[in-house]
C-alpha positions as CSV (number, residue, x, y, z in Angstrom):
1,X,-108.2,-231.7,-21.5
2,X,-111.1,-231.3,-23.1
3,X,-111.6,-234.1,-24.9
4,X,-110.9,-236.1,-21.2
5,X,-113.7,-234.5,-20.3
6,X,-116.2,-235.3,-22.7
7,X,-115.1,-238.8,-22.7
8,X,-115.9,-238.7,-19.2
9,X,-119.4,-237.4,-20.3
10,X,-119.9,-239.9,-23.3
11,X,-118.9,-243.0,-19.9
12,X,-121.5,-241.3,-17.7
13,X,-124.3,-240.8,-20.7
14,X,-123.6,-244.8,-21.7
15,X,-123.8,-245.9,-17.8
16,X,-126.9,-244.3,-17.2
17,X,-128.5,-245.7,-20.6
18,X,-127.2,-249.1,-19.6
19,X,-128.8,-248.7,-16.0
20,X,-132.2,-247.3,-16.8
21,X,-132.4,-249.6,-19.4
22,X,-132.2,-252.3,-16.0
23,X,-135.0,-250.3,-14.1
24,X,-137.0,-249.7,-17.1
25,X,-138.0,-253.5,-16.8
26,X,-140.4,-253.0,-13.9
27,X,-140.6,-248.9,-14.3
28,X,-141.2,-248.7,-17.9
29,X,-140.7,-244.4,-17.3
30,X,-137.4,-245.4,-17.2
31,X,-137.1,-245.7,-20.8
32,X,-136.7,-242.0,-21.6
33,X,-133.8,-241.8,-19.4
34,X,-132.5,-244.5,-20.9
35,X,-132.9,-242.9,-24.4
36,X,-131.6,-240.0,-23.6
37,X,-128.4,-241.8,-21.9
38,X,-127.2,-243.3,-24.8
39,X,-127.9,-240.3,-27.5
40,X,-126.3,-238.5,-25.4
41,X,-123.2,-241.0,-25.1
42,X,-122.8,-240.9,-28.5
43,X,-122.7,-237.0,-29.0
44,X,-120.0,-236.9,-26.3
45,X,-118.1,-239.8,-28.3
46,X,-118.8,-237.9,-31.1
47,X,-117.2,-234.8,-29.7
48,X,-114.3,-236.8,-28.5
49,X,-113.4,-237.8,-31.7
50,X,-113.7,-234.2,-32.8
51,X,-111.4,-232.8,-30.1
52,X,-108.7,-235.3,-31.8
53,X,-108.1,-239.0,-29.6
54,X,-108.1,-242.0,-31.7
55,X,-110.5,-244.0,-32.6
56,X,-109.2,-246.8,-30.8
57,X,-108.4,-245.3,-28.0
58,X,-112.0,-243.6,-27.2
59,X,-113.8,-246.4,-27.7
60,X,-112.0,-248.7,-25.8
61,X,-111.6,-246.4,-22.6
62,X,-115.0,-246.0,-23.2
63,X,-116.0,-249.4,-23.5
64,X,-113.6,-250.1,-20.5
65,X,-115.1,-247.8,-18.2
66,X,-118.8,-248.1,-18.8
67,X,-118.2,-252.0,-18.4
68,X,-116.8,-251.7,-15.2
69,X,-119.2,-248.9,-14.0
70,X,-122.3,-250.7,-14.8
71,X,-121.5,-253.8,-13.6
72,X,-120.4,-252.2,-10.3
73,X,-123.3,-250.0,-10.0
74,X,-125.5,-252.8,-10.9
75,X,-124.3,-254.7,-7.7
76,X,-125.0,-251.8,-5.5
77,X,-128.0,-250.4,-7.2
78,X,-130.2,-254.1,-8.2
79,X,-127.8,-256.8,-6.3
80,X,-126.5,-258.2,-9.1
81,X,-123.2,-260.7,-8.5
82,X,-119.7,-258.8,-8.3
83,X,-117.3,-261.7,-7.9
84,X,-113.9,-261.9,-7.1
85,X,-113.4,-263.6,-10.5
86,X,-115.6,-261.2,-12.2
87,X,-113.5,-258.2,-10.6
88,X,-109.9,-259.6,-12.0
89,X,-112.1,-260.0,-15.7
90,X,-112.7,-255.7,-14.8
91,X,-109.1,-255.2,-14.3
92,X,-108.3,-257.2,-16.8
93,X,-110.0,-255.0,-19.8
94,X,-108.7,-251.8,-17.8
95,X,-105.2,-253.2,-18.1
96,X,-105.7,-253.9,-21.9
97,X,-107.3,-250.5,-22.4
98,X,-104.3,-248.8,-20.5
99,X,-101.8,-250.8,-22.6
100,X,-103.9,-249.7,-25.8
101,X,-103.6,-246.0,-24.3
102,X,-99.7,-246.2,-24.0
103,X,-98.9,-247.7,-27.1
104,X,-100.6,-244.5,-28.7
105,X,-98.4,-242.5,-26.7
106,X,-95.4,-244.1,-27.8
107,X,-96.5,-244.1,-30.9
108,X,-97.1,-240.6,-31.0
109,X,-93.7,-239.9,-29.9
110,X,-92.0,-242.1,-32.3
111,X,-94.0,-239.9,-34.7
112,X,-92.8,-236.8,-33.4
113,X,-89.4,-237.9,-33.2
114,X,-89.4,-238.8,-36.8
115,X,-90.9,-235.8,-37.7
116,X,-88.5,-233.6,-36.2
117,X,-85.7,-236.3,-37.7
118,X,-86.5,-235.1,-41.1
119,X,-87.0,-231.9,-40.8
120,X,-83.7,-231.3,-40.1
């Protein structure tokens, strides 16, 4: 559960870097936030990797998600485009992330099944 959460925290971290970054254009005060958004990102992926999820895994849910939050909280917060085509490209990298997520699954359990196989 843990590392869920700081994987949720290394999303959140990236998403604000990515939209301060965006603000900092006009507001350069922005910038700190910004900083501290994607060290902060970073630690949490760091952590994640610590509590034990793959590689793989992390940073593609991580990739996954902060793609699809910025770009929707970009449209709400500075009115940038959210098309329809641009929302089936979002689902598109959640699906491949979720696929990526279940073959570790199954993989794990193929792994445990072996295991137990030979230890019999």
């Amino acid at each position: 559960m843990k590392k869920w959460l700081f994987l949720g925290g290394a999303i959140l971290s990236e998403v604000t870097g990515s939209l301060s970054l965006k603000a900092a254009i006009d507001h350069p005060a922005w910038y700190a936030l910004m900083a501290l958004g994607f060290a902060g990102a970073f630690v949490f992926l760091s952590l994640v990797l610590r509590a034990g999820l793959p590689l793989g895994v992390a940073y593609g849910i991580w990739g996954a998600l902060g793609v699809a939050l910025t770009a929707i909280l970009s449209a709400l917060l500075f009115g940038e485009p959210l098309t329809p085509i641009m929302g089936a490209g979002l689902l598109l990298i959640i699906g491949g992330v979720l696929c990526i997520e279940l073959g570790r699954q199954r993989a794990e359990k193929a792994r445990e099944s072996a295991m137990h196989g030979q230890a019999r």
